[in-house]
C-alpha positions in Angstrom: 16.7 14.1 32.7 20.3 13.3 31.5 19.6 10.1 32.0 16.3 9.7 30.6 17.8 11.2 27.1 20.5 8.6 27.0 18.1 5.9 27.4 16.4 7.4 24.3 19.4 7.7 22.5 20.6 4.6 23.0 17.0 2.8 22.6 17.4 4.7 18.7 20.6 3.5 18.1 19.6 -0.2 19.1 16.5 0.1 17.0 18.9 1.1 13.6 20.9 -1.7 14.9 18.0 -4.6 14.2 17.8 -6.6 11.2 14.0 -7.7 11.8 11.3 -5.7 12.5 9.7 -5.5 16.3 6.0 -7.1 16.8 3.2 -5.0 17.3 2.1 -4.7 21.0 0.2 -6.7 22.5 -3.7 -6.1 22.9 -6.4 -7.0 24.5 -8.1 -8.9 21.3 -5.3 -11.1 21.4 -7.1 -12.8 24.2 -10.6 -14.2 24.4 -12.7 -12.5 27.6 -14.7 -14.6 30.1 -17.3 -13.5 32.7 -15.8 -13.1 36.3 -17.8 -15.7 37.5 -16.8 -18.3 35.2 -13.4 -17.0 35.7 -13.5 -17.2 39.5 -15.0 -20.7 39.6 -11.7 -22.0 37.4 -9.4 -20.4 40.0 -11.0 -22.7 42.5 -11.3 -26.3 40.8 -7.4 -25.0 39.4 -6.7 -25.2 43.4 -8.4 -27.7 44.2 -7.2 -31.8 43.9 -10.8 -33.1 43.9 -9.9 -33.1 40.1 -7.3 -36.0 40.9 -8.4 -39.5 41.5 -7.3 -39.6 44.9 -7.6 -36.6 45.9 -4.4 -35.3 46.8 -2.8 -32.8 43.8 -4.4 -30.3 42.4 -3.6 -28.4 38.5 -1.8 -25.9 40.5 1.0 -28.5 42.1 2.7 -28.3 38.9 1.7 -24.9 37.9 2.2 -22.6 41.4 2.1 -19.2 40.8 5.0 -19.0 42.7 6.6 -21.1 40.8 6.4 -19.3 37.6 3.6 -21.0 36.9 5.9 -24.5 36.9 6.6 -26.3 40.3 10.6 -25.3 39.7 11.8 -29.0 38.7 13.8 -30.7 35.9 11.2 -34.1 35.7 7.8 -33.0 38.3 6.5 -35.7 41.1 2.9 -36.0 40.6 0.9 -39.1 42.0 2.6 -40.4 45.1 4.5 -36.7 45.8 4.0 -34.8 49.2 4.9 -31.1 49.0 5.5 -28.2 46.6 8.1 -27.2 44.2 11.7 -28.4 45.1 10.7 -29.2 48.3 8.2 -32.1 46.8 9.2 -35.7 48.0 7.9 -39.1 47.5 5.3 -40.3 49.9 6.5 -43.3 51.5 3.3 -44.5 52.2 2.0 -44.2 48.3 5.8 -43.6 46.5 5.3 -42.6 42.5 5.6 -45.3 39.9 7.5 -42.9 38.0 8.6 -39.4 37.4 6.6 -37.4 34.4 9.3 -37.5 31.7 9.0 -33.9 30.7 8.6 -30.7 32.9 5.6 -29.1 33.6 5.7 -26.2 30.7 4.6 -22.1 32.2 1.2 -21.0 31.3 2.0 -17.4 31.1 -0.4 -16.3 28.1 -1.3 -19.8 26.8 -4.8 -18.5 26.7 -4.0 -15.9 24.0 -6.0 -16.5 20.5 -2.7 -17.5 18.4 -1.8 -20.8 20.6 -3.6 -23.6 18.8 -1.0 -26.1 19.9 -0.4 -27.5 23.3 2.1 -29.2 24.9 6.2 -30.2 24.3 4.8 -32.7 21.1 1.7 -30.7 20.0 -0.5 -33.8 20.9 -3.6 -31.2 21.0 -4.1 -29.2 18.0 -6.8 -27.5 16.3 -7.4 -29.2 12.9 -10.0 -29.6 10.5 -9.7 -33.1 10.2 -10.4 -33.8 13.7 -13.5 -34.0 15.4 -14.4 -31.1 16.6 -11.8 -29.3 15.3 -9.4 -30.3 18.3 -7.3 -33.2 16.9 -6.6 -35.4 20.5 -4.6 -38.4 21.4 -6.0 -41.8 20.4 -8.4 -42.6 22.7 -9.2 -39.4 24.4 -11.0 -37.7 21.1 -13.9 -35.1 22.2 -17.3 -35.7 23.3 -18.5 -32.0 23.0 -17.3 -29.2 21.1 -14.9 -26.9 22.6 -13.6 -23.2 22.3 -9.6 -23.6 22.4 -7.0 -25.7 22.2 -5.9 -24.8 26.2 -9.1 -25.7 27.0 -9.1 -29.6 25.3 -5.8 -30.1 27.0 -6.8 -29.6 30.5 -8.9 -33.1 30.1 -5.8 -34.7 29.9 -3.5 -34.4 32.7 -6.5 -35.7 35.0 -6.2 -39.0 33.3 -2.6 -39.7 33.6 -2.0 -42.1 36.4 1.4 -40.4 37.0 0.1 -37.0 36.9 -3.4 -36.9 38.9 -5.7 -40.1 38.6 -3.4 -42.3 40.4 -2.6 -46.2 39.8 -5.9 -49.0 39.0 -7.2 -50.0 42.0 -6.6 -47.0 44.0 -9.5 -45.1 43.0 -12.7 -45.4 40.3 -11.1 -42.8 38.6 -8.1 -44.3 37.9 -9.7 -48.1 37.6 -11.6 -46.5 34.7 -8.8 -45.5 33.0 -6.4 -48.2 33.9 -9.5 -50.2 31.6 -9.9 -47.8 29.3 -13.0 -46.6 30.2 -12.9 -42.5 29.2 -16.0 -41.9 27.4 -19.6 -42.5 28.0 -21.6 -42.7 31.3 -19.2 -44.9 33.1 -15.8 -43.2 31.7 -13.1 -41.2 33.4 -14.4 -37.9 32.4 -17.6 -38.7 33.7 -17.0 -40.1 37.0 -14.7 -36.7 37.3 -17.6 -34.3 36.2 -20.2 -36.6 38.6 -17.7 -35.7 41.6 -17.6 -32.0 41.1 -21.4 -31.6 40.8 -22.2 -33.7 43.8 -20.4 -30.6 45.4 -23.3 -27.9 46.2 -21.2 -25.2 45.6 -19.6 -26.3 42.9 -23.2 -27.4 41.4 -24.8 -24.1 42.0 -21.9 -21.7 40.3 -22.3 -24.1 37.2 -26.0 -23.8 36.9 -25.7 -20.4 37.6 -24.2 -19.9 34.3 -26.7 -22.1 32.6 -24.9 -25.3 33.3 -27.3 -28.0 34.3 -25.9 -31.5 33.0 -21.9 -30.9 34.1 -19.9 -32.2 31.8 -16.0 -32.6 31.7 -16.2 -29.7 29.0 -17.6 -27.6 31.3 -14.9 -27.8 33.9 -12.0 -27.4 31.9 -13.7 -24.3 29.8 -13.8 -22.8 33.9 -10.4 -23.9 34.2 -8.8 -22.4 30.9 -10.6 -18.9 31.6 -8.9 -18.7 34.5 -6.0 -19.6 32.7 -6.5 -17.6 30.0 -7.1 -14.4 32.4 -4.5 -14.8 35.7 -1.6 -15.5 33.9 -1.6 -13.6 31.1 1.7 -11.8 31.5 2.2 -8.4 29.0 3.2 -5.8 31.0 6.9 -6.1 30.8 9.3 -3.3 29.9 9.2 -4.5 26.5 5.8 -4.6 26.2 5.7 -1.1 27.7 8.0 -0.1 25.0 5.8 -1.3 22.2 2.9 -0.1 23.6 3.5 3.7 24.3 7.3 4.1 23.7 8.4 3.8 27.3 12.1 3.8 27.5 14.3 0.9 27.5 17.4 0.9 30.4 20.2 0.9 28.5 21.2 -2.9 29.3 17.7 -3.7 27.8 17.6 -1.4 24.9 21.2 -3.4 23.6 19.6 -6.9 24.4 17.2 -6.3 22.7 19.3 -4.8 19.5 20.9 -8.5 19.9 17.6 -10.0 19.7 16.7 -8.7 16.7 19.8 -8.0 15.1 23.2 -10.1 15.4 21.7 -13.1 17.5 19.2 -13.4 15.2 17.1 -15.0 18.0 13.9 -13.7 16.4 13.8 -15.6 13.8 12.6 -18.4 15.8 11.6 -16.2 18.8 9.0 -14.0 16.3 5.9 -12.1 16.6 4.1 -10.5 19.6 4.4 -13.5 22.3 8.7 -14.2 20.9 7.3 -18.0 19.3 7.3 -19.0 15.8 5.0 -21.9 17.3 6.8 -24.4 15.4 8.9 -27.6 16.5 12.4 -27.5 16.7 15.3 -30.0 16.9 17.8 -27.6 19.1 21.0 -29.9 19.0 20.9 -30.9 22.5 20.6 -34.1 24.7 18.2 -36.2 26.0 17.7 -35.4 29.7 15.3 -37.8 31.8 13.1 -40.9 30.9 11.8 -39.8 27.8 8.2 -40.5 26.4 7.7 -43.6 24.4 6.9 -47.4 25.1 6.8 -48.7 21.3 9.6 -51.0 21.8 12.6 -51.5 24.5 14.9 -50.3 22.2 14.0 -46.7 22.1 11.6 -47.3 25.5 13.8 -43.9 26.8 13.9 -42.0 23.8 11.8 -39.2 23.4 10.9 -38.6 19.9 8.8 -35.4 20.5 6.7 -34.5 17.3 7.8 -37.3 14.8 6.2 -39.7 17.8 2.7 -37.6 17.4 3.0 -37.4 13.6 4.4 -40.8 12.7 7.1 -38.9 10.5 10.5 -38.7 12.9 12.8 -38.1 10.3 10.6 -35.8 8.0 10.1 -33.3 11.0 13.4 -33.7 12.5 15.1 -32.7 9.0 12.7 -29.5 8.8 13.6 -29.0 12.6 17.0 -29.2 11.5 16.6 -26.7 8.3 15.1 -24.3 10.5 17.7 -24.3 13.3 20.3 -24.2 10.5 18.6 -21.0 9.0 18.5 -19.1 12.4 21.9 -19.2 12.5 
């Protein structure tokens, strides 16, 4: 009991400690629902690497559950890796062509309503400009509507010859992209969708849910429902806490005074998932290849957003002015 009341105590004095306010809780209507089945069919294709052009990784090589979601390493090995996590070596028999220059991000509640930007540089984003309301890299724009961001960006990683199509010549998958064939009857996305439904299972769970013409849309809606519903992660102590009041240990209940008091690490960290959702220039260095191919001066630098929105020193500066105010 003694123990229990100095929790309490101390989970008061942190709260009178805090300079910003704490989020609201997190509910269920921060998340869009999904029938089990279409659920349960996502789980599969997310296991499966008939999704990759030669058939040998699967979504959930980079994001293992036990892995955090991630596959545990600074730069992942996609095409051309054998194995899992840390363990995952090149093949000698099919070695990479290159590393992915950035790690593979979590997914742990991705799926929730608020994300409307995905990945490091925010090259998927809803916006009313953009057809569909999903502005996409050049070249891979939407054929169909679709319901979220999450689900736009799984189209992606299946095209990368790094990640999961593999190298031209390997595979018709990866020929089609290698020629810059994506859309239309013959494109990428097609020859994918075609490969799935000429699986009967596969085919039947689809039209089961009043699918009859598969289309990439289709699959990736599957895959970010189970996304969206398997790794949505709010059951923490914090979340507890904010939810009905359970107490804090007192180690947590003064980290979390420093969170949103002195650190001042909410005022990036903000609202019920601890994001602001913004873009951020955090002062440190480049680590790895980097992302660009404009020129081979800057062929390793990664210029993260400004690369997406043409504006590098216009975002950085605001990056900058809003690191510079969290402090």
């Amino acid at each position: 009991m003694r123990g229990a009341l100095t929790a309490v105590f101390i989970g008061f004095l942190a709260q009178a400690a805090m300079a910003d306010p704490l989020p609201a809780p997190v509910t269920d209507a921060d998340f869009p629902s999904f029938p089990m089945e279409q659920i349960l069919l996502g789980r599969d294709l997310f296991f499966d690497p008939i999704l990759s052009g030669n058939r040998n990784i699967a979504c959930a090589t980079c994001h293992h559950p036990t892995l955090g979601t991630s596959d545990g390493m600074s730069l992942s090995i996609g095409e051309g890796g054998l194995g899992l996590g840390s363990r995952r070596i090149a093949s000698e028999g099919n070695r990479p062509h290159a590393r992915i220059p950035r790690n593979a991000p979590a997914l742990f509640n991705i799926g929730a309503r608020e994300f409307t930007v995905m990945f490091h540089d925010g090259r998927v984003e809803r916006s009313e400009s953009a057809m569909f309301g999903i502005r996409m890299p050049e070249g891979r724009t939407l054929e169909k509507p679709m319901p979220s961001a999450l689900a736009a960006q799984a189209m992606l990683p299946i095209l990368s010859a790094d990640e999961m199509s593999g190298q031209a010549g390997e595979n018709d998958v990866a020929s089609a992209v290698d020629a810059g064939r994506i859309h239309g009857s013959d494109g990428a996305w097609a020859i994918l969708a075609a490969r799935i439904a000429a699986i009967p299972a596969y085919r039947d769970r689809f039209a089961a849910q009043g699918v009859q013409d598969l289309h990439i849309t289709d699959i990736a809606q599957a895959l970010a429902a189970f996304i969206t519903t398997e790794f949505r992660a709010t059951d923490s102590p914090f979340d507890r806490y904010l939810r009905d009041g359970t107490p804090l240990l007192p180690a947590q209940a003064a980290g979390m005074a420093l969170f949103y008091g002195k650190a001042r690490c909410s005022t990036c960290h903000s609202g019920p998932f601890q994001t602001d959702h913004g873009f951020h220039a955090i002062g440190m260095p480049q680590f790895g290849p980097g992302k660009n191919t404009d020129s081979a001066y800057a062929r390793y630098a990664d210029l993260g957003r400004g690369k997406v929105t043409g504006v590098p020193r216009i975002s950085t500066a605001f990056a900058r002015l809003r690191c510079a105010m969290s402090r």
